[in-house]
N, C-alpha and C positions, 0 to 999 in steps of 0.2 A: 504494500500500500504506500502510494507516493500521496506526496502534499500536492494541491491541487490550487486555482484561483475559481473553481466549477465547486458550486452547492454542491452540485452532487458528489461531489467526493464524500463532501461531510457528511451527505447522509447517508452512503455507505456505511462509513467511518462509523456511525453509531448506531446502524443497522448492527455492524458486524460486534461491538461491545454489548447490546443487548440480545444478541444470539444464545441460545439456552446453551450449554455446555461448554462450548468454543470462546462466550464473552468475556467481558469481564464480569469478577464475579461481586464488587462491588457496583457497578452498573447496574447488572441484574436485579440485585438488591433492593434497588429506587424506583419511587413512586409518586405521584403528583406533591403528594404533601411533602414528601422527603427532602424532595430537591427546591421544594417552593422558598426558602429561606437562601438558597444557594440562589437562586434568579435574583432575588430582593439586594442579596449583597453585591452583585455583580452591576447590578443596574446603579448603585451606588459610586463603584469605583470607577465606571464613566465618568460620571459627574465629579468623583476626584482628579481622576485625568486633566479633566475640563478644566478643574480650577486651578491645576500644577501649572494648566499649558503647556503638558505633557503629550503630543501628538503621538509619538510615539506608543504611548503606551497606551493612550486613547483607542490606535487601533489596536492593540492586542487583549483592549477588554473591551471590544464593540465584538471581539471574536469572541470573548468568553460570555457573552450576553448572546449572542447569536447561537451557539450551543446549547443555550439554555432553551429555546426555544424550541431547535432542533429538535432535544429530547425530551420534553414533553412531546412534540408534536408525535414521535418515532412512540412515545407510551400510548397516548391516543390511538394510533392504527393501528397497534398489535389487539387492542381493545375493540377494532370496527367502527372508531368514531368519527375520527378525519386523522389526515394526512396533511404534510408541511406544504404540499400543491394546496391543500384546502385553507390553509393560512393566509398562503399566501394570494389565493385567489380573493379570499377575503377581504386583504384591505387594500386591495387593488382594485375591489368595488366599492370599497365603500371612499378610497382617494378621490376615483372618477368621479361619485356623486355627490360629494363634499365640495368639488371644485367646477360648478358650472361654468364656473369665470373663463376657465381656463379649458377643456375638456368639450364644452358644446357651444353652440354658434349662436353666437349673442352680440346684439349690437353694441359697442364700447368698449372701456373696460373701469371694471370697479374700484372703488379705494378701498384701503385698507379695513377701514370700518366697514364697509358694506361685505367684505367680505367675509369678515369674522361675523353680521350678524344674518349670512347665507348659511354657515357653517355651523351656529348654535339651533339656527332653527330645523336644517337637514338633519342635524343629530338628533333632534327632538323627535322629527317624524320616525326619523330609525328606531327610536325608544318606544313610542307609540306603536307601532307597526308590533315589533315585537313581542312587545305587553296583548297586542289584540290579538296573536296567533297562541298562548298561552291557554291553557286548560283555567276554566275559571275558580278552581280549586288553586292554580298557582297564580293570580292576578297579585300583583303588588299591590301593599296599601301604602296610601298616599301618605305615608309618614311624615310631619315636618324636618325629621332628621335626614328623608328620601335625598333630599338635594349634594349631601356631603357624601364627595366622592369614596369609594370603597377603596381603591386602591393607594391614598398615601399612605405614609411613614403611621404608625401607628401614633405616635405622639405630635402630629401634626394632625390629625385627621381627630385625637383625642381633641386638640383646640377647638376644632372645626364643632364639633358635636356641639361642646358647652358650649361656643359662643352661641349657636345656632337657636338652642335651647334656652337659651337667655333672654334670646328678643322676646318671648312671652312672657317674662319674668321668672321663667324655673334657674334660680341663680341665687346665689348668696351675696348680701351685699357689702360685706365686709371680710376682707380678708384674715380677720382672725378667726373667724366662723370656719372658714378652709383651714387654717391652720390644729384647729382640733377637730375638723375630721379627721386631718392628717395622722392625729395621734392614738385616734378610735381606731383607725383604719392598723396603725402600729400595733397597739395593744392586742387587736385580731391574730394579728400575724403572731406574734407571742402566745396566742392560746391554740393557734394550729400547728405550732412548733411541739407543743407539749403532747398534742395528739399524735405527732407523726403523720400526718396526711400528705403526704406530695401532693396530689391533684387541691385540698383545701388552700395548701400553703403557694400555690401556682397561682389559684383564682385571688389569694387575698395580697399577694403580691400585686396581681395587676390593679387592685384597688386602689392600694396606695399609689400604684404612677399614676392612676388617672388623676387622683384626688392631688398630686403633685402637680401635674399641668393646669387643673384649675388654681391653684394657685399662684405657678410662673403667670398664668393669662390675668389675674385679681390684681399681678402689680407688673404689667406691664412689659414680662419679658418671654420670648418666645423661646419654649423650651428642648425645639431642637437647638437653637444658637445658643443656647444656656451649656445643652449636654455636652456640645462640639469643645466648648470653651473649657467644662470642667474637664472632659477626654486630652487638650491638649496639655491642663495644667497638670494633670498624672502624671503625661508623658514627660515631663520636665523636670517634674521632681522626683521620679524613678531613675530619670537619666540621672540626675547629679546622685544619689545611692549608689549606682554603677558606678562612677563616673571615681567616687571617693575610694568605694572600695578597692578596685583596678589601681589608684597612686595605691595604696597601700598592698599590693599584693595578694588581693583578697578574690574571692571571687564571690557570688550571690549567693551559691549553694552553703559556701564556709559562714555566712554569717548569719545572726541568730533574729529572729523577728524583734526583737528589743531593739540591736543594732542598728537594724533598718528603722525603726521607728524614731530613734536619734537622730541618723541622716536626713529621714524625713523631715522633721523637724526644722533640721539646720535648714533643709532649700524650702520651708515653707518662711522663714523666717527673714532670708536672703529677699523673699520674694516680694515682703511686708514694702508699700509707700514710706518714703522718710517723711520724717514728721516737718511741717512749716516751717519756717525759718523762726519765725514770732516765737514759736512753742517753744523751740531750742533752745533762744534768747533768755527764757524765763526759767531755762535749768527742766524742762519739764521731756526733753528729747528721749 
């Protein structure tokens, strides 16, 4: 098997990994829900790409997001469902009919805005259409939470719910009130600790994050940029732990959680604002 710039290789390629005995036997292994978190990260490190202005690497995880696809689509036909032809035939009609501007023969051409509000309203019918060909045992209810999309970040789409929620007043209006949910929501977690329940301790975990975004969102601050900021200060004050114990000869394994907790310390400390000049002046630095 040679590398290819032809789809089709790749679908070989993971034809021939999910082949029962001959595959791979972690391949084999995966299943819609399996590999669903493996797509979410992938789709991710594009967007890291993106932001490095990493081109490079942009395309080597536009392939690793393209794979993703692949193999769902390659689990879907073993299943009799569709095929990455049927993917792709897909949104190939739904491009055509989202873009009349462009696609069929119209006098003019549109602006920007009239084109985005071509494209919200074609979606709509797409929405509609499909709602109408549904068994009326699966018709959607018109939720007001319906509007917020399914597929973000789960702590973006968590904002999305409560703000959404809110315009009718289902909202607290004081941020201390969140902050002892916060602590109800703790305390939970403490009493399914003592049970042992994995799946209780799963669900009241995710309690608490929700009950944490409504409170980033109560003062203000959006809490994926919250998580991204706290992820990089980890990284920085890990680094300097490494960074100590390597002058010293040490490695991470040789030293004791105590140790590290000192280091820690030191680059949490390092990292503190100096105080005012005024403050200094008065002896108080």
């Amino acid at each position: 098997m040679t590398p290819s710039r032809d789809i089709s290789r790749l679908l070989e390629i993971m034809a021939a990994l999910r082949t029962p005995v001959t595959g791979c036997p972690w391949d084999l292994e995966q299943d819609f829900a399996s590999i669903a978190q493996y797509t979410i990260e992938e789709a991710y490190e594009v967007v890291d790409a993106i932001t490095r202005g990493d081109l490079d690497d942009l395309r080597d995880e536009l392939g690793d997001l393209l794979l993703q696809v692949v193999f769902h689509s390659r689990m879907a036909e073993e299943q009799n469902a569709f095929a990455f032809g049927d993917v792709v035939e897909a949104v190939t009609r739904k491009m055509i009919r989202r873009h009349p501007h462009v696609f069929a023969d119209q006098d003019g051409r549109l602006t920007a805005t009239h084109v985005k509000g071509n494209w919200d309203r074609i979606k709509a019918e797409e929405k509609a259409e499909r709602a109408a060909g549904r068994p009326p045992e699966q018709a959607e209810h018109k939720s007001l939470l319906s509007s917020v999309k399914a597929g973000q970040p789960a702590l973006t789409r968590a904002m999305d719910l409560q703000r959404t929620a809110s315009t009718v007043g289902f909202d607290w209006n004081d941020p201390r009130a969140v902050l002892h949910k916060i602590r109800e929501e703790a305390d939970e977690i403490e009493a399914a600790l003592d049970r042992g329940d994995a799946g209780e301790l799963a669900a009241e975990t995710g309690d608490l994050l929700f009950a944490l975004v409504n409170l980033a969102r109560h003062v203000g601050a959006d809490p994926e940029t919250a998580l991204r900021g706290t992820n990089a200060k980890f990284e920085r004050r890990f680094g300097y732990i490494e960074r100590v114990l390597a002058a010293k000869g040490r490695s991470l394994e040789s030293a004791t959680l105590a140790e590290m907790d000192a280091l820690w310390n030191e680059a949490k400390g390092e990292e503190q604002p100096a105080p005012p000049a005024a403050v200094k002046a008065l002896g108080r630095g």
